[in-house]
PLY file of the C-alpha trace (Angstrom):
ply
format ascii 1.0
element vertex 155
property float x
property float y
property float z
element edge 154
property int vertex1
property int vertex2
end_header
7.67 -34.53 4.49
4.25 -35.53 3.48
1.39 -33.21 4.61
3.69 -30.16 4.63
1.27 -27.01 4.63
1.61 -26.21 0.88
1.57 -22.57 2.56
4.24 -22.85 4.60
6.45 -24.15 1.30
5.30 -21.25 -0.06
6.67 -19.29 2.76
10.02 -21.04 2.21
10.71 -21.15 -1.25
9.22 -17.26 -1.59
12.42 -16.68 1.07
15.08 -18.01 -0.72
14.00 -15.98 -3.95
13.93 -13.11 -2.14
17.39 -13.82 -0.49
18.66 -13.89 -4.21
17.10 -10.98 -5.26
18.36 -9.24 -2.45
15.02 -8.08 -1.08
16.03 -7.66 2.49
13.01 -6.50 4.07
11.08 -9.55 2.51
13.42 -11.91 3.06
13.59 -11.07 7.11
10.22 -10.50 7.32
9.66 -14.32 5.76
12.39 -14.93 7.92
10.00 -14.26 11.50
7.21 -15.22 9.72
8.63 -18.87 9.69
10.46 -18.66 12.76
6.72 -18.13 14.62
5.48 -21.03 12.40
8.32 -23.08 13.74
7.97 -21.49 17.40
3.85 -22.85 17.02
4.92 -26.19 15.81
6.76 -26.87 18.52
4.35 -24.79 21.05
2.44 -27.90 22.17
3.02 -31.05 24.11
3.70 -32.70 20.59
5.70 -31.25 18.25
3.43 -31.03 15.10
3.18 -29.78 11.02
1.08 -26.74 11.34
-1.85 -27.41 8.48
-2.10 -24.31 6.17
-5.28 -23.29 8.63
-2.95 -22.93 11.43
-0.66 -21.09 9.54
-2.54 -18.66 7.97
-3.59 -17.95 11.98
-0.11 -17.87 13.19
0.30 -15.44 10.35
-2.54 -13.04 11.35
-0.98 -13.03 14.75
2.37 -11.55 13.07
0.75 -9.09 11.07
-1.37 -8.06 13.94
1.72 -7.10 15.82
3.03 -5.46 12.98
-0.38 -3.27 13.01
-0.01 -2.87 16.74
3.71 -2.03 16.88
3.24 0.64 13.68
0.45 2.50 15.51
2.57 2.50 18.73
5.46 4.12 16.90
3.31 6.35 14.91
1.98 7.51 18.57
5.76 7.70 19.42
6.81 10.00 16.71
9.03 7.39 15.37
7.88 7.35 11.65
10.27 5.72 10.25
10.11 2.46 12.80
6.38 2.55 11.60
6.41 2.31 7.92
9.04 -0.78 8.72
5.88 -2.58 10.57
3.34 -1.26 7.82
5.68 -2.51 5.22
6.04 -5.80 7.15
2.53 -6.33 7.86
1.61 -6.09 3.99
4.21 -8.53 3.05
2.76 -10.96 5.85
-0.70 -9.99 4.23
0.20 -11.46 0.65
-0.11 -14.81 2.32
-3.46 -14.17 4.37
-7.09 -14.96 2.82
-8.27 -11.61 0.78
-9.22 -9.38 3.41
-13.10 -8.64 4.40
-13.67 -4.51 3.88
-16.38 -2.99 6.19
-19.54 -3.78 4.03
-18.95 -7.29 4.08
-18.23 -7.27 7.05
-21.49 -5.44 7.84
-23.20 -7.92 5.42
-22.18 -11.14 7.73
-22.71 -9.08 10.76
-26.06 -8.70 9.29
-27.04 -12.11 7.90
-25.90 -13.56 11.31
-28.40 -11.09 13.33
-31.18 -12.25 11.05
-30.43 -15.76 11.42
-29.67 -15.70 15.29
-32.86 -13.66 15.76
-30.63 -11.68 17.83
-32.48 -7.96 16.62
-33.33 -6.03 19.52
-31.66 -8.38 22.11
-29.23 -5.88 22.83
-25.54 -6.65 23.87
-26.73 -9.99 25.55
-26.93 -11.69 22.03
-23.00 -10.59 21.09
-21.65 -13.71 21.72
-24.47 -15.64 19.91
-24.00 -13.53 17.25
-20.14 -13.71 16.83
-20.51 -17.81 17.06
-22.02 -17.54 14.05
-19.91 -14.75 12.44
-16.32 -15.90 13.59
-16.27 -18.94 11.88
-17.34 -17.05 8.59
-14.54 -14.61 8.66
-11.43 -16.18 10.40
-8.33 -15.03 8.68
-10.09 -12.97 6.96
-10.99 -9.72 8.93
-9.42 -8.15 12.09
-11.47 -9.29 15.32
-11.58 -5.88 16.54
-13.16 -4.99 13.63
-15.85 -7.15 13.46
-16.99 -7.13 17.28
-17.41 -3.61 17.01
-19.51 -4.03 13.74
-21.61 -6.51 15.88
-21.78 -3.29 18.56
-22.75 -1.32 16.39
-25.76 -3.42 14.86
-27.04 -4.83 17.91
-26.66 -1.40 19.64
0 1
1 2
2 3
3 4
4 5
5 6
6 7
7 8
8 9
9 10
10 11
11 12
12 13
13 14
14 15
15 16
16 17
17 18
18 19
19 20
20 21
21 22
22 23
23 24
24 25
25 26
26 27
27 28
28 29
29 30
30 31
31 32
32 33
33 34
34 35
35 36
36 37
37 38
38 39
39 40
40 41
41 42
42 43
43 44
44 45
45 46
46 47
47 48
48 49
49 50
50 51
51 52
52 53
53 54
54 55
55 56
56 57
57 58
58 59
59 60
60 61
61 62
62 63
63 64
64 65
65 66
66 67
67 68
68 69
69 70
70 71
71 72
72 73
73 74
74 75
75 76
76 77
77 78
78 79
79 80
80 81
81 82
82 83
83 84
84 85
85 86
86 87
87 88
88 89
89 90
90 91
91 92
92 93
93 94
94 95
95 96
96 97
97 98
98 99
99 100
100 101
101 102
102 103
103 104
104 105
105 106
106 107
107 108
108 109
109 110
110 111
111 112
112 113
113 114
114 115
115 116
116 117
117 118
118 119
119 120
120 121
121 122
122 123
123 124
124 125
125 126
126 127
127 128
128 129
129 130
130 131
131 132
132 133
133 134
134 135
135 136
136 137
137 138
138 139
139 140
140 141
141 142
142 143
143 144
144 145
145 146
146 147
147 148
148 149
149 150
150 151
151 152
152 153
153 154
């Protein structure tokens, strides 16, 4: 298999050792995590080998659900169902870039403003603005995230 995403190996091999240490909730977790790799392989009109990029996105799609699904239990009163999706999510989040906290965020948000000339354009220069942030933080900060930080600097 040449051109295997060295990620997705990573994904595999990390699932047998967790298999043999018994580490249930990683192992099933890595489990769906490959299954949705596999699902997105096969997703188009060719059946392809994801590159690590696409994997790491197909990844932030799973732990985004786990996010999503957490909250919506937590809202629930179903605690317990929650941690399962927080717990999920930060094993899916070991294989993700490091994750952008709000002041660097802020800092691209703010670098991309400046070099857009977008200040004092109002909302109209949001999408100008996240062309040029998007790219800078893919995989690496939740979208919500950052288009409100864009909001809240061009607001």
């Amino acid at each position: 298999m040449a051109g295997m995403s060295t990620l997705k190996a990573r994904l595999r091999s990390d699932l047998t050792a967790a298999m043999k240490a018994r580490d249930d909730l990683r192992s099933s977790t890595l489990r769906m995590v490959l299954a949705a790799v596999s699902t997105a392989e096969v997703a188009g009109k060719v059946a392809k080998e994801l590159t690590d990029e696409e994997v790491v996105e197909v990844l932030t799609k799973e732990a985004k659900k786990r996010r999503e699904a957490a909250t919506a239990f937590e809202d629930g009163g179903r605690a317990e169902s929650a941690a399962r999706e927080r717990a999920e999510a930060e094993v899916i989040a070991d294989y993700l870039p490091q994750q952008l906290g709000p002041a660097e965020i802020a800092e691209i948000v703010t670098a991309a403003v400046e070099q857009t000339g977008a200040a004092g354009e109002g909302m109209k220069a949001m999408g100008k603005v996240m062309g040029v942030v998007q790219p800078q933080v893919k995989g690496r900060a939740d979208g919500a995230a950052v288009a409100a930080e864009v909001r809240r600097q061009l607001g």
